[in-house]
C-alpha positions as CSV (number, residue, x, y, z in Angstrom):
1,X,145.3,61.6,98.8
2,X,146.1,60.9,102.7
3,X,149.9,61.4,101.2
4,X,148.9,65.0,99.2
5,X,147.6,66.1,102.9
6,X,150.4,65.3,104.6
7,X,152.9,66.8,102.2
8,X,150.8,70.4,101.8
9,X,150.7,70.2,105.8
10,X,154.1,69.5,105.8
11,X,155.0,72.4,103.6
12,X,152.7,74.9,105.2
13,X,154.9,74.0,108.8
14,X,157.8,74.8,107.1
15,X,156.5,77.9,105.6
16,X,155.0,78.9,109.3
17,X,158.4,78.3,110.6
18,X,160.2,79.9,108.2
19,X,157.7,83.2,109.0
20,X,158.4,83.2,113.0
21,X,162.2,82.4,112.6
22,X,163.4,84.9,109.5
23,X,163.9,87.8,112.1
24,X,166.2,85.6,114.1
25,X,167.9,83.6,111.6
26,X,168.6,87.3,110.2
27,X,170.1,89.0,113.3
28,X,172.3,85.9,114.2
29,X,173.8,86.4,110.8
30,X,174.5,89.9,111.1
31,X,175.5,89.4,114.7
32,X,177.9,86.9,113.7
33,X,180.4,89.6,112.3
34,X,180.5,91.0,115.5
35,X,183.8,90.1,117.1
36,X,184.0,91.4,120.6
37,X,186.6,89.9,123.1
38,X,187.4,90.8,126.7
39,X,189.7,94.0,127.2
40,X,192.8,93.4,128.5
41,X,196.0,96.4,129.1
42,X,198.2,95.9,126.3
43,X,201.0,97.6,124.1
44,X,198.7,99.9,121.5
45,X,195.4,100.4,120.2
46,X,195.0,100.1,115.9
47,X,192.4,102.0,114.4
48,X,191.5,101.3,110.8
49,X,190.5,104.1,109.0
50,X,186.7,104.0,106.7
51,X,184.2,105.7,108.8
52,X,182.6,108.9,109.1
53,X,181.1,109.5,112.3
54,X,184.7,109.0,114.3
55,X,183.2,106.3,116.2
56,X,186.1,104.4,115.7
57,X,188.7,107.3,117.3
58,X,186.8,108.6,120.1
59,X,186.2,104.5,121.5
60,X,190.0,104.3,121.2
61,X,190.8,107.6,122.6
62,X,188.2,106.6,125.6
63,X,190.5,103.1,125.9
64,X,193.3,105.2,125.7
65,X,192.8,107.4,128.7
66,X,191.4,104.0,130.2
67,X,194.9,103.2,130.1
68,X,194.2,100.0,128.1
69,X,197.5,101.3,126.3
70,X,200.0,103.7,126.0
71,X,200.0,104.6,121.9
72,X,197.2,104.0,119.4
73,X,198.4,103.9,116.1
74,X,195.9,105.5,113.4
75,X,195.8,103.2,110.3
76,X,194.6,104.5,106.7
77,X,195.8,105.5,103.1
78,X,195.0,108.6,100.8
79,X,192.1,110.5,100.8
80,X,192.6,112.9,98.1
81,X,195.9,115.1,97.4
82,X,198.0,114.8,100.3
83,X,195.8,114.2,103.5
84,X,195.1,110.4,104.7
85,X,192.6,109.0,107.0
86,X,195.2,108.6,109.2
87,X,195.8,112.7,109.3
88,X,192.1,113.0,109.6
89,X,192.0,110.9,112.5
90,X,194.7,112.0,114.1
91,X,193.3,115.7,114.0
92,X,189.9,114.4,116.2
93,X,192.2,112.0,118.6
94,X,193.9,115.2,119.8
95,X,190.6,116.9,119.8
96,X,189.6,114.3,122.2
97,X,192.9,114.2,124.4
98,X,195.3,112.0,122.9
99,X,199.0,113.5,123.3
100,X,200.6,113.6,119.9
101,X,203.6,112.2,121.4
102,X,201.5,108.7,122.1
103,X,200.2,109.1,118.2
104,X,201.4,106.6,115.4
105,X,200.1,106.8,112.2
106,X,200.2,104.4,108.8
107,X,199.4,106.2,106.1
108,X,200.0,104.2,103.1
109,X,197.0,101.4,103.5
110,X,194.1,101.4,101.0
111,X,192.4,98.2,102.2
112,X,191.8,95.7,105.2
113,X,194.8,93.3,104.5
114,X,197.0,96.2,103.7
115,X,195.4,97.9,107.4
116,X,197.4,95.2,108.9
117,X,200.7,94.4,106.7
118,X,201.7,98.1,107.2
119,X,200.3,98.5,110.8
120,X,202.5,95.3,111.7
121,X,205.9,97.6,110.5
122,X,204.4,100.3,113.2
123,X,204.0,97.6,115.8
124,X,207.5,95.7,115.5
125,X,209.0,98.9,115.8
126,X,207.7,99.7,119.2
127,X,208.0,95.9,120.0
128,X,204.5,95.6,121.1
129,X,203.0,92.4,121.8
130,X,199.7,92.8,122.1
131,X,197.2,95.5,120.4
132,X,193.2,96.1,120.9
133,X,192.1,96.7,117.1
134,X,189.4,98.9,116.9
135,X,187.1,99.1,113.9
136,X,183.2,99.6,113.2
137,X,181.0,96.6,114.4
138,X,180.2,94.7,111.2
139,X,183.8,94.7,109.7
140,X,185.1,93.4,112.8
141,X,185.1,89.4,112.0
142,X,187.1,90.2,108.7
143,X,189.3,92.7,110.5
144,X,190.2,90.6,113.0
145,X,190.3,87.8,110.6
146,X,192.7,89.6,108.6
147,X,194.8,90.8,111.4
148,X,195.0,87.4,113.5
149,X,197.2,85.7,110.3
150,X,199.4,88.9,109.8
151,X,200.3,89.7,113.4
152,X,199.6,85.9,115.0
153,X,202.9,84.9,112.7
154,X,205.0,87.6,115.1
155,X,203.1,86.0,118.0
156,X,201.5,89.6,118.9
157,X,197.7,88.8,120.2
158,X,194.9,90.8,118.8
159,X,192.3,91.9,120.6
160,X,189.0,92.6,118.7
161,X,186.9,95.9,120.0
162,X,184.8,97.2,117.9
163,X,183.5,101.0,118.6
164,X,179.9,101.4,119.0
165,X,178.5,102.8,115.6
166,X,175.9,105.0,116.3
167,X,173.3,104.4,113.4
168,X,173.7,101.0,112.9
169,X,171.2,98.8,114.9
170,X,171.0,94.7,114.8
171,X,167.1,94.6,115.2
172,X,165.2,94.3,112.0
173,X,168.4,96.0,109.9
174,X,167.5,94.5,106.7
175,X,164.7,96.6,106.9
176,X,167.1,99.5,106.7
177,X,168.6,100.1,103.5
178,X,172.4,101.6,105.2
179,X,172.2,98.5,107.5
180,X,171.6,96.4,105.0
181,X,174.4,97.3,103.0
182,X,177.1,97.4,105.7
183,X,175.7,93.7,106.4
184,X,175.7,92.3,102.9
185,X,178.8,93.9,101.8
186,X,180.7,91.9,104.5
187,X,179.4,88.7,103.8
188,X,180.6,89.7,100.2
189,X,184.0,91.0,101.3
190,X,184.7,87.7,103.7
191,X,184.2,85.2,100.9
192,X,186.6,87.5,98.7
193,X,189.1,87.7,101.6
194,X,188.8,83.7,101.8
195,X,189.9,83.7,98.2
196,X,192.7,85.6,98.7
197,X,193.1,83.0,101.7
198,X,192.3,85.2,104.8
């Protein structure tokens, strides 16, 4: 009986803990995917293409007449008929001051890993050797992931910097079905990027 009482108080601890620590347990995972080193001047700023606020441009336009670097190459695939992300990028970088002259753009990606095997062809051929890789905050662990193992075997350091999304917020955002989505769909996309070992 003593045994039966112990067990059920037991239990209802772990229940009680479970209660006052799901909030945190839940924003440390989310947070987790949040890669965010310290800025350093290098040789260009990457943007991957896939959102659709331009969060992603206007932080790299801000680094860019920060003087963090001298080019920012726009990285993304088709859209539909003949415009890319990396046109409609492009169009709001020089919107927000960016000299076309100091523009690159890749054009032919249609995913993460291929953001950064045809961004590295950009890179080698203005022999950079360092780039600040801007994308949206929860993709960041994956992009950087992704770009690390490409660029890291030309010895060109990556610096992670994600742009500050606008409508996504860390507190409670499973509560929030957009939130919840961008959150669980990268916990999906790492483990499939792990089996194609990156």
């Amino acid at each position: 009986m003593r045994r039966c009482g112990l067990a059920l108080l037991l239990a209802g601890l772990v229940l009680l803990g479970a209660c006052l620590l799901y909030p945190f347990i839940l924003e440390s995972a989310a947070s987790w995917l949040i890669v965010r080193h310290d800025l350093a001047p290098v040789d260009c700023i990457i943007v991957l293409g896939g959102d659709n606020n331009g969060e992603r441009v206007r932080e790299a336009a801000g680094l860019y007449h920060q003087e963090y670097a001298p080019k920012v190459l726009l990285s993304g695939g088709p859209l539909a008929w003949e415009l890319s992300a990396a046109d409609w990028m492009k169009k709001q970088a020089l919107t927000l001051g960016v000299p076309s002259r100091d523009i690159l753009l890749e054009k032919e990606s249609e995913s993460t890993i291929g953001n950064a095997l045809f961004s590295l062809q950009a890179v080698k051929k203005i022999k950079a050797g360092s780039v600040i890789l801007v994308t949206s905050p929860t993709h960041s662990r994956r992009a950087y992931r992704v770009f690390n193992k490409v660029f890291g075997r030309e010895g060109i350091k990556v610096i992670s910097w994600p742009a500050r999304e606008p409508k996504f917020r860390l507190e409670r955002w499973w509560t929030r079905h957009e939130d919840s989505q961008q959150v669980l769909w990268e916990y999906a996309a790492l483990v499939f990027y792990r089996l194609k070992l990156y």
